[in-house]
C-alpha positions as CSV (number, residue, x, y, z in Angstrom):
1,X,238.6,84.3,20.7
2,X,235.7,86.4,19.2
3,X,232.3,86.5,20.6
4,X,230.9,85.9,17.1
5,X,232.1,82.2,17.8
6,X,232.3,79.2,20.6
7,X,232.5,82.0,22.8
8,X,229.1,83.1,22.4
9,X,227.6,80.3,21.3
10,X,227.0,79.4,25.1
11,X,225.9,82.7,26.3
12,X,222.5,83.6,27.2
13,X,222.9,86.4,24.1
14,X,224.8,84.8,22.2
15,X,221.7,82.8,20.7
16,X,221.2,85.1,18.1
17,X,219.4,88.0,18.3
18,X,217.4,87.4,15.5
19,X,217.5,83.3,13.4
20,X,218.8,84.7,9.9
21,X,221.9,85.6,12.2
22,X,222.5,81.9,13.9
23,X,223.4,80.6,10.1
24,X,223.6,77.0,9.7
25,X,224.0,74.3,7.2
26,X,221.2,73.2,4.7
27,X,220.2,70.3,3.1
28,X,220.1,66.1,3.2
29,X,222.1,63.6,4.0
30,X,226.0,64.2,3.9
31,X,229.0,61.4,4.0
32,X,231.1,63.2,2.3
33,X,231.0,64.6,-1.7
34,X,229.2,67.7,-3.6
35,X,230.2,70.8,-1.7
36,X,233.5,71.4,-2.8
37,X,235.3,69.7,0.5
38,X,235.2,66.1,-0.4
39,X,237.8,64.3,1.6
40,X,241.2,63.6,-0.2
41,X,243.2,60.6,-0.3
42,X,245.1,60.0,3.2
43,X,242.0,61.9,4.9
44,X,242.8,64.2,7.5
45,X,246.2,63.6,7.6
46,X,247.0,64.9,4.1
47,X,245.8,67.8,4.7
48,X,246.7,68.4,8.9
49,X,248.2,71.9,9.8
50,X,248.0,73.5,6.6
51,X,247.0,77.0,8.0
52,X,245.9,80.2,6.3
53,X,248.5,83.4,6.9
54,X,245.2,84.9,8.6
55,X,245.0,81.9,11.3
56,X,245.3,84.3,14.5
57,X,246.0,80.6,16.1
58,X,248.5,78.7,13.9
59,X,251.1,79.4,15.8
60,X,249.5,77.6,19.1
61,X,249.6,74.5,16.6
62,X,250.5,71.3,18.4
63,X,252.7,70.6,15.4
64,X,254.5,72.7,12.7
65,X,252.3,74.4,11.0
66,X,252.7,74.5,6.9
67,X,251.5,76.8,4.2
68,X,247.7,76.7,3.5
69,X,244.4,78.7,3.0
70,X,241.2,78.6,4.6
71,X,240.0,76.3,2.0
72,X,242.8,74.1,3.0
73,X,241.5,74.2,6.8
74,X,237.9,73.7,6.3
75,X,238.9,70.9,3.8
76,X,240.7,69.3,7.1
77,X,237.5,70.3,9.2
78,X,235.1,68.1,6.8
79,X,237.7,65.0,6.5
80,X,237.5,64.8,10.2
81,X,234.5,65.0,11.0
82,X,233.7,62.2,8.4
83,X,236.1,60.0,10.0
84,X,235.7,61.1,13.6
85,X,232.2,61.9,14.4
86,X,229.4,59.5,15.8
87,X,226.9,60.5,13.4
88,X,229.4,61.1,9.9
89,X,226.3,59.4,8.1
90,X,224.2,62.8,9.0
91,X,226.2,65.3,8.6
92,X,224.2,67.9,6.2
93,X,225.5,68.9,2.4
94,X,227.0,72.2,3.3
95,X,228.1,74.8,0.8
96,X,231.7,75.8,2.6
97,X,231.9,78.7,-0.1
98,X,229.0,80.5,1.8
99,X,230.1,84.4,2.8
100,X,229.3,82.8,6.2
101,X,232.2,80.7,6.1
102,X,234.7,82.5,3.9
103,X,236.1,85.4,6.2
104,X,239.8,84.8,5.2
105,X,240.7,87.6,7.4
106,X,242.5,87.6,11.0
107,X,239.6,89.6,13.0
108,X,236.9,87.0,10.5
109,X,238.4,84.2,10.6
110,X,237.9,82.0,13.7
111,X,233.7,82.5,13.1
112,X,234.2,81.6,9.1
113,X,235.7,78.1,10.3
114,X,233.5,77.8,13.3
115,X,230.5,78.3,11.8
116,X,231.7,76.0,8.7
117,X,232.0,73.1,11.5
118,X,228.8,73.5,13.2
119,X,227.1,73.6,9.6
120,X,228.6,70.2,10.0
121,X,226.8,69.1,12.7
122,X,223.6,66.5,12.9
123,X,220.4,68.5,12.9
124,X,218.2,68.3,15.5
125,X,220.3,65.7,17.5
126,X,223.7,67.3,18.3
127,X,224.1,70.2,20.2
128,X,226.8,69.9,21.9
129,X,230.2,69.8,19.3
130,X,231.9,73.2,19.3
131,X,235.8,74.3,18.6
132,X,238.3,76.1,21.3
133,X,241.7,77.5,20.5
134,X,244.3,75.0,21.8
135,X,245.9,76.9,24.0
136,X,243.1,78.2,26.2
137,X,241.8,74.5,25.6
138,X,244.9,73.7,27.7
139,X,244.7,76.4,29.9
140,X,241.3,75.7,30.9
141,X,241.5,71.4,31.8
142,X,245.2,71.5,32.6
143,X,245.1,74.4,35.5
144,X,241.2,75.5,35.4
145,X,243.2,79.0,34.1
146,X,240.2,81.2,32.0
147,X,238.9,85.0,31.3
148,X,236.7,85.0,34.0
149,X,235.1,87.2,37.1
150,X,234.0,84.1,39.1
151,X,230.3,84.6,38.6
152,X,227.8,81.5,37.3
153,X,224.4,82.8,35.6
154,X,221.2,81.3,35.2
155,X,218.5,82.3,32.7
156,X,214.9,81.7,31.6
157,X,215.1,82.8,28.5
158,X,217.5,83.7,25.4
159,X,215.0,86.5,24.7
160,X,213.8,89.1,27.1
161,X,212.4,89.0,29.6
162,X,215.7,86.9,30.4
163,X,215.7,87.2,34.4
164,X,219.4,86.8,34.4
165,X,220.1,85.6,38.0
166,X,223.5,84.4,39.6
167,X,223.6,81.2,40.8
168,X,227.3,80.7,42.2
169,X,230.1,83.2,42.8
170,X,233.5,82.0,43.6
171,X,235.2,82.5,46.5
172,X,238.0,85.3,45.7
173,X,236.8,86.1,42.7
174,X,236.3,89.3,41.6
175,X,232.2,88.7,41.7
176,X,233.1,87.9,45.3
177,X,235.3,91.1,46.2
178,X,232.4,93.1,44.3
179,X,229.8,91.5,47.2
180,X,227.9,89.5,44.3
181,X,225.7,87.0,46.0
182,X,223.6,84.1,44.6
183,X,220.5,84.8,43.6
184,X,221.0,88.4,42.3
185,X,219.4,89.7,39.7
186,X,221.0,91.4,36.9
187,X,219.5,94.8,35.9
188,X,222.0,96.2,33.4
189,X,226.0,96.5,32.0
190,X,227.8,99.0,31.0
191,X,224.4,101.2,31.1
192,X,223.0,98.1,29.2
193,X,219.4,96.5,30.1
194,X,220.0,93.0,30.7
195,X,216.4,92.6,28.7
196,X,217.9,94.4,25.8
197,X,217.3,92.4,22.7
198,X,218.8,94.6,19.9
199,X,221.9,93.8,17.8
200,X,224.0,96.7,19.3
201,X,222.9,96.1,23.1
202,X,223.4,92.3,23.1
203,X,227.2,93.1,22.0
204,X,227.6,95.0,25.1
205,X,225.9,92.6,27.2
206,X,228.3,89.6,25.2
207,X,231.3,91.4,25.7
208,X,230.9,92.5,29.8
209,X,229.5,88.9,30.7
210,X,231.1,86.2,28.7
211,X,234.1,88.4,26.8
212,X,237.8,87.5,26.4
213,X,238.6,91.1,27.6
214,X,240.0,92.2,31.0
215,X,238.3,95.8,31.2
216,X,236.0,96.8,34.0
217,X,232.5,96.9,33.7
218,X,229.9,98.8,35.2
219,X,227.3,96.4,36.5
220,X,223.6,97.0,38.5
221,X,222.1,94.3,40.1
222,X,218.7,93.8,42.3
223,X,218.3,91.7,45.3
224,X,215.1,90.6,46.7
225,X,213.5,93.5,44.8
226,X,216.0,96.1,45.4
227,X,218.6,97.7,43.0
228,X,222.1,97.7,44.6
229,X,224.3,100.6,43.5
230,X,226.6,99.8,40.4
231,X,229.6,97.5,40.8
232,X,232.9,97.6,39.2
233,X,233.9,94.2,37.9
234,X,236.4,93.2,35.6
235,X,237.3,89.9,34.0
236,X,240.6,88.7,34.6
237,X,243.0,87.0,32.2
238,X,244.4,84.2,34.9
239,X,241.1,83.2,36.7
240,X,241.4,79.7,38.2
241,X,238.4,78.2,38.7
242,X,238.0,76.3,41.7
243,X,236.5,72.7,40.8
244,X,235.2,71.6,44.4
245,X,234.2,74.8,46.2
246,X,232.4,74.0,48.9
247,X,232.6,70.7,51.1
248,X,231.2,70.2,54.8
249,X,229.0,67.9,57.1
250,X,226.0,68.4,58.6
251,X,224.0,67.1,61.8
252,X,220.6,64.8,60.7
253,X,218.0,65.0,62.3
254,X,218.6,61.9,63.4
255,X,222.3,62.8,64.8
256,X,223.5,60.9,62.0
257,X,226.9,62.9,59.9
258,X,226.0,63.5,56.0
259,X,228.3,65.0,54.0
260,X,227.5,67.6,51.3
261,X,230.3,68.1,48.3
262,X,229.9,70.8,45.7
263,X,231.3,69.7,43.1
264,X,231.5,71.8,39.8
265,X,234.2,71.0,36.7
266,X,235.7,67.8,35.9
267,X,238.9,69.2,35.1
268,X,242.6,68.0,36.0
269,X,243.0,70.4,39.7
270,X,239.7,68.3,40.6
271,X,241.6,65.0,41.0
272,X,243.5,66.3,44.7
273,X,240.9,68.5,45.6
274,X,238.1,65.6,45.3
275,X,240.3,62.9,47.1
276,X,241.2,65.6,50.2
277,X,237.6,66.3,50.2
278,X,236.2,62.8,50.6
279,X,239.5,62.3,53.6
280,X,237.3,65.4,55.0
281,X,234.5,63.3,54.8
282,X,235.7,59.8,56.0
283,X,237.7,61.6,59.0
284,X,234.5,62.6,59.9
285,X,232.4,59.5,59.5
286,X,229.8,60.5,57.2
287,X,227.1,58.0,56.9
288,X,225.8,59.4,53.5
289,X,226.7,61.7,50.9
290,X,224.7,64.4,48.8
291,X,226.8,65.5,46.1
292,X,226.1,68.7,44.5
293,X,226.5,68.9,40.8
294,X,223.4,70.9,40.2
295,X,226.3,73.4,38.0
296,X,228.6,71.0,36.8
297,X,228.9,70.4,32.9
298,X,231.4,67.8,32.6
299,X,234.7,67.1,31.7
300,X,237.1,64.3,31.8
301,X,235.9,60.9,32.4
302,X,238.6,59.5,34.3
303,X,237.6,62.1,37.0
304,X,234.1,60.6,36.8
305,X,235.5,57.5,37.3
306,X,237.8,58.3,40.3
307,X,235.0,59.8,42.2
308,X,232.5,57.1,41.3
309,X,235.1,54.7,43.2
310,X,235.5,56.8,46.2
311,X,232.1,57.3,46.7
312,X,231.4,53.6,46.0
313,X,234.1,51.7,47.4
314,X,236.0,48.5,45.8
315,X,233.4,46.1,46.9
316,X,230.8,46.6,44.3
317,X,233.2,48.3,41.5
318,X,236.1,45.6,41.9
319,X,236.7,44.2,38.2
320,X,233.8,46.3,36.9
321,X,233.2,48.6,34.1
322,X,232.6,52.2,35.0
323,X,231.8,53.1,31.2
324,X,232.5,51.7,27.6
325,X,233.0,54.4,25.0
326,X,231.6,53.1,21.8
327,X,233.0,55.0,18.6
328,X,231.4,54.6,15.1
329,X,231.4,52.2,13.1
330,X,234.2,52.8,11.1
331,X,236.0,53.2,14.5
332,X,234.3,50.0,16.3
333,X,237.9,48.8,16.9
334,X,238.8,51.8,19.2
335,X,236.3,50.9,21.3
336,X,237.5,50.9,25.1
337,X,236.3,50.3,28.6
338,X,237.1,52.8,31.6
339,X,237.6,51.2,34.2
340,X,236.7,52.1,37.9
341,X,240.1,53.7,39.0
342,X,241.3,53.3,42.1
343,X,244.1,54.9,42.5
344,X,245.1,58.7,41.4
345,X,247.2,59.7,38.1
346,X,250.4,59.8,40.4
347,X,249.9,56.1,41.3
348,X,248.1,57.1,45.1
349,X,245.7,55.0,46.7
350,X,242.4,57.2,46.6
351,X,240.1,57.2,49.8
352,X,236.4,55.7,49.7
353,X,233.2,55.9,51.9
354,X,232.1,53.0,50.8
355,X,228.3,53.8,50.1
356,X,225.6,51.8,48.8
357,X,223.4,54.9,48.3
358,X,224.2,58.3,47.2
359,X,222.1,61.7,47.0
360,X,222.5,63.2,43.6
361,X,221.7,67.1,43.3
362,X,220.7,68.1,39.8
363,X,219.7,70.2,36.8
364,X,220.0,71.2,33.4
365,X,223.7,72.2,34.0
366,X,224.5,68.5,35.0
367,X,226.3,67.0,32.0
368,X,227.8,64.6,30.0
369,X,230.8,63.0,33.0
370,X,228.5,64.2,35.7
371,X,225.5,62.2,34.1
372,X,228.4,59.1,33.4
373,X,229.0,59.2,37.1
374,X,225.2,58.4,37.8
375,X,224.6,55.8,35.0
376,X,228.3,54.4,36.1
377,X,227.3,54.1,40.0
378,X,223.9,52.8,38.9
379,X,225.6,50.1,36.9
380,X,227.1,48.8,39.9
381,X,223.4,48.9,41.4
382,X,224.7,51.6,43.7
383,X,221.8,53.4,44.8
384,X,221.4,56.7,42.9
385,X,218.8,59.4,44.5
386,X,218.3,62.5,42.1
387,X,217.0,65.4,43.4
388,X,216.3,68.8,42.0
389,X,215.5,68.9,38.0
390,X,216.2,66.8,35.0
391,X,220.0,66.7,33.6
392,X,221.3,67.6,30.1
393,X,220.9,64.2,28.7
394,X,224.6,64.0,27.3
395,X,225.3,60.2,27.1
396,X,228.3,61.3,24.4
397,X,231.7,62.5,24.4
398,X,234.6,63.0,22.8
399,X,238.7,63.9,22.0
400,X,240.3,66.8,21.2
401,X,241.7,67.2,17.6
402,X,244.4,70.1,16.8
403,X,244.6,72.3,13.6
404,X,246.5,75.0,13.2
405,X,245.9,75.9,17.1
406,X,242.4,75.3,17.0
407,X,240.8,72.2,18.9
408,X,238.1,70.9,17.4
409,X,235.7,68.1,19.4
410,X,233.0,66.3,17.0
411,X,230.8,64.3,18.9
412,X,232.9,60.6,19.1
413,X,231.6,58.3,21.2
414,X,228.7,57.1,23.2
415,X,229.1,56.0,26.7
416,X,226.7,52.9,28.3
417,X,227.5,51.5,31.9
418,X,228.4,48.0,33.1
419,X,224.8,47.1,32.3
420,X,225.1,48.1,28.8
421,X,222.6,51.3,29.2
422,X,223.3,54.5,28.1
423,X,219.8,55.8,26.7
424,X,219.8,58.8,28.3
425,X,219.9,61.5,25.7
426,X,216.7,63.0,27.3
427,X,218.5,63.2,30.6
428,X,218.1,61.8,33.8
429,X,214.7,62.9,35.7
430,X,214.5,63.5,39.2
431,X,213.3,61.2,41.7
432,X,212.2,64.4,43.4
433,X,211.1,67.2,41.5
434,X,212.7,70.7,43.1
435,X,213.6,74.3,41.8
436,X,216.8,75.5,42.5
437,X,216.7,77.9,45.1
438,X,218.5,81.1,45.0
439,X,217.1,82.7,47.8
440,X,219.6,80.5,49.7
441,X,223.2,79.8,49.6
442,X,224.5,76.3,48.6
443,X,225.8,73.7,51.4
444,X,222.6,75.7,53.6
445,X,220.7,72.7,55.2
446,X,217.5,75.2,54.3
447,X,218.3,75.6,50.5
448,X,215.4,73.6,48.6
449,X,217.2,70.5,47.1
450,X,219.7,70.0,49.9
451,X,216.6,70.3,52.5
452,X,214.6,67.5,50.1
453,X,217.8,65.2,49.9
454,X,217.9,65.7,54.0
455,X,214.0,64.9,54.1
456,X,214.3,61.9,51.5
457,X,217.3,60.3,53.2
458,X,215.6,60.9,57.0
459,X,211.7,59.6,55.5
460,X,212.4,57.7,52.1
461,X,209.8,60.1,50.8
462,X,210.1,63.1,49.2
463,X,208.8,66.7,50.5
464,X,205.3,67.1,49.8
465,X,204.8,68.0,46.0
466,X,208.2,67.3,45.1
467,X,207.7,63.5,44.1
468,X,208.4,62.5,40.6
469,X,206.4,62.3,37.4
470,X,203.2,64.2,39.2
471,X,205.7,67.1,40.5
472,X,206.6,67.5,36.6
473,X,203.5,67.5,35.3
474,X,201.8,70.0,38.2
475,X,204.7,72.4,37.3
476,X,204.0,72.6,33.6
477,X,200.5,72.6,34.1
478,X,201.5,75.7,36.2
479,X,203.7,77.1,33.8
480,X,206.7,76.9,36.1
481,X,209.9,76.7,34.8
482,X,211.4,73.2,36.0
483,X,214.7,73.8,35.5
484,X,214.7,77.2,36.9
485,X,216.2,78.7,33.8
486,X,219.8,77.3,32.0
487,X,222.7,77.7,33.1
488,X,225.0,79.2,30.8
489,X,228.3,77.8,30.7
490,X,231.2,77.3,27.8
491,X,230.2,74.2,26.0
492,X,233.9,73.0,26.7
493,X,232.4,72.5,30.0
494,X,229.9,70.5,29.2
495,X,231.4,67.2,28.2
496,X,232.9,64.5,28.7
497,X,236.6,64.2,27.5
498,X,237.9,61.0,27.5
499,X,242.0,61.9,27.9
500,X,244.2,62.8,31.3
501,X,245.1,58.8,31.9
C-alpha cells in the first residue's frame, strides 16, 4: 500500500499538506449517469474482477481475476457504490477521467482508484468509507497481523503546531523495547521536525510513522520537558496487535473489587482474550466494571455483541435485540437483527458479571462497535456511565467487497438498538467531562478518567468540574481541547463490520 492512499488518509500528515492536494469530487446530486461510469446492465457483477495489468493487487483477488483496465475497475467501483451504499442518492457527479484518478501505472495506481472512490463519497456527512487491499484486510481482523511498531499517537492538530504525543505502547513491541512511554512527546524522525509542514518533510514523517516499510528510523522524543536521546525503531512486517492489553482489579475505597478492562480492536483474537478476561474478573468478584475504550475504533459487531452479553448477563438481554442493521432502501430486505450472543464462534458458553451498570471510558477514538456496545447495553436499560470526552459518533457500518484484491467498504448500514435509537452521528457525550491524561499510565487508579469513574461510582457525582454540559462549555470557553487531540488510527479500525458469525 502507498501512503498517497488509505494509508495516509488516517495519519496525522496525511491530511494534506496543502487543500488543492486532498482532491475530491465536485458537483450535485449523483445516482448514477453523466460521468462516463454509468452502471451497466447486471451492475456490479458484470463487471467484477476485471483488473488492469497494472493492479499491484489482482492477484490477492478473492476470485479469478479477468482481463480489464482501470476504466473497467472504477466502472465496478461506481456500480457498487450505487447499489451498496447508505446514501447512493448523494453520491456527487464525479468526472473519473480526472488525472487524479487515471494513474494506470503499478506505483499510481492504488491512489488513482482510491481517490476515484472517495470522490464517491457523501459530502459533508461521510467520513468514514475508505478501501484496504484484501489481503492485509485479512491479515489485520483475522490474526490482528499489521506493519506496525506498537506505538498509538494522539494529536491536536493536522497542522503544526501538532504536539504529537503517544498515548499507548504495546507491550513487546518494538516502541516498548525502545523505552517509549505514554505520554511522550515527539520532537523529530529521521532528523525530521514533527511540526514540519512542507511537502518533502511530511513524506518523511508519513513514511517513519504510519509506512508499510520495515526500515529503522531515527526518532527523538521529550518527556515532561526533556529531550530523550534518539531511538532506533523500526516497523515490523508481522506485528500482532494485542486487542485486550491490559485487565486487572482494584481496591474501592469502599473495599469493594472493580474491575478495569482495556479494551482496544474489535477484531477476531478479541473473542478468547475478552471471555478469559471477564473469568479474570468473575473469579475475582468484581462488583463493577470500567471498561476502557478510550482508543478503540471498532470493528466487528458480533464482538460488540459478545461482550455487551458478558458484561450484561442473560437476564436483561434474553430474547433481545443488541442491534438492527438497516441497509438502504433498495436493500430494506437485507435488513437483519444481531442478536445478543451468548455463546462464542466455537459454540462455548461465554462468562457474564451480570451488571446493571457499567463505567464507560471515552473519546474521540471510541467508534462505530464500541459506540454500538453503549447504545446496545443502553437498549436493554443497562446503566451506561461515560466518562472522559465525546465519541466519534459512528452509528454506521458496513461489509467488505473484493475487486481485483482490493476491499472496498462504502458506508452500508445504520445500526439502532432494541429501542429503535441510533441518532448518534454526533457521538455520545460524556456524563463527566475529563481529558485524557498522559502524564499517567492506563489501569493507574490516579489516571484522570479511571480516578473520575472511581469517584462517580464511590459518590454518584462527578469530580468537581468534570460534570456534563457546564464541563464542555467551561473548556471551550477556555480554549481547551476536549478531546485532547485525535487519535490517529487506520480507518479500518474504526468501524463496525458486520461479518465473523
Amino acid at each position: 500500500m502507498t501512503l498517497g492512499s488509505a494509508a495516509t488518509r488516517f495519519g496525522v500528515l496525511a491530511i494534506c499538506v496543502a487543500l488543492s492536494a486532498c482532491g475530491g469530487g465536485g458537483g450535485g446530486g449523483g445516482g448514477g449517469g453523466g460521468d462516463g461510469t454509468t452502471p451497466p446492465d447486471g451492475g456490479s457483477a458484470a463487471l467484477a474482477q476485471q483488473c488492469s495489468a497494472n493492479n499491484p493487487y489482482r492477484a490477492d483477488a478473492r476470485s479469478a481475476p479477468k482481463a480489464g483496465s482501470l476504466a473497467t475497475e472504477k466502472r465496478w467501483v461506481r456500480a457498487y457504490v450505487d447499489e451498496a451504499y447508505l446514501w447512493f442518492d448523494e453520491v456527487p457527479a464525479v468526472d473519473a477521467a480526472q488525472p487524479l484518478f487515471s494513474s494506470d501505472t503499478p506505483a499510481g495506481f492504488y491512489d488513482a482508484i482510491d481517490s476515484y472512490f472517495s470522490a464517491l463519497t457523501a459530502v459533508g456527512k461521510d467520513r468514514f468509507s475508505f478501501t484496504y487491499p484484501t489481503k492485509a484486510w485479512n491479515a489485520l481482523y483475522q490474526s490482528g497481523q499489521m506493519v506496525g511498531d506498537g506505538i498509538q499517537w494522539h494529536y491536536d492538530s493536522p497542522t503544526p503546531p501538532r504536539n504529537m504525543r503517544v498515548v499507548h505502547v504495546q507491550p513487546g513491541s518494538p516502541g516498548d523495547i525502545a523505552g517509549v512511554l505514554r505520554g511522550d512527546t515527539l520532537l523529530s524522525v529521521d532528523g525530521v521536525s514533527a511540526d514540519d509542514g512542507t511537502s518533502a518533510g511530511v513524506t518523511v514523517l508519513n513514511a517513519a510513522l504510519f509506512g508499510a516499510n520495515t526500515t529503522a528510523h531515527s526518532y527523538v522524543f521529550s518527556r515532561r520537558g526533556v529531550a530523550l536521546g534518539a531511538k532506533a525503531i523500526a516497523r515490523i512486517a508481522n506485528f500482532i496487535t494485542e486487542p485486550v492489553p491490559q485487565t486487572s482489579v482494584l481496591t474501592a475505597a469502599d473495599g469493594g473489587k472493580v474491575g478495569y478492562l482495556l479494551f482496544n480492536d474489535h477484531i477476531a483474537t478479541a473473542e478468547g482474550r475478552l471471555s478469559a478476561a471477564i473469568d479474570t474478573l468473575k473469579a475475582q468478584n468484581v462488583s463493577d466494571l470500567v471498561l476502557d475504550l478510550r482508543y478503540n475504533g471498532g470493528g466487528y459487531l458480533y464482538i460488540a455483541s459478545e461482550l455487551a452479553y458478558m458484561i450484561a448477563g442473560p437476564n436483561p438481554t434474553s430474547g433481545k435485540t443488541f442491534e438492527t442493521l438497516r441497509f438502504n432502501r433498495k436493500r430494506s430486505s437485507e435488513n437483519e437483527v444481531t442478536p445478543f450472543y451468548n455463546t462464542s464462534t466455537q459454540s462455548q458458553p461465554l462468562p457474564t458479571l451480570n451488571l446493571p451498570r457499567v463505567y464507560v471510558l471515552t473519546g474521540p477514538g471510541t467508534c462505530s462497535a464500541s459506540e454500538a456496545i453503549i447504545n446496545g447495553l443502553q437498549g436493554v436499560d443497562v446503566t451506561v456511565r461515560r466518562i472522559g470526552g465525546t465519541t466519534c459518533g459512528k452509528p454506521y457500518g458496513f461489509l467488505s467487497q473484493d475487486n481485483c484484491g482490493i476491499s472496498y467498504f462504502p458506508i452500508e448500514f445504520e445500526g439502532v438498538n432494541a429501542k429503535g435509537f441510533g441518532d448518534y452521528a454526533g457521538g455520545f457525550t460524556p456524563d463527566c467531562t475529563v481529558a485524557d491524561d498522559l502524564e499517567h499510565a492506563l489501569g493507574d487508579a490516579s489516571e484522570a478518567r479511571l480516578s473520575a469513574a472511581l469517584t462517580l461510582r464511590a459518590t454518584g457525582a462527578c469530580p468537581a468540574g468534570t460534570a456534563g454540559a457546564a464541563a464542555r462549555a467551561q473548556a471551550q470557553r477556555a480554549g481547551a481541547a476536549l478531546a485532547a487531540g485525535t487519535l490517529v488510527k487506520h480507518p479500518a479500525r474504526e468501524n463496525a463490520y458486520r461479518g465473523g458469525r
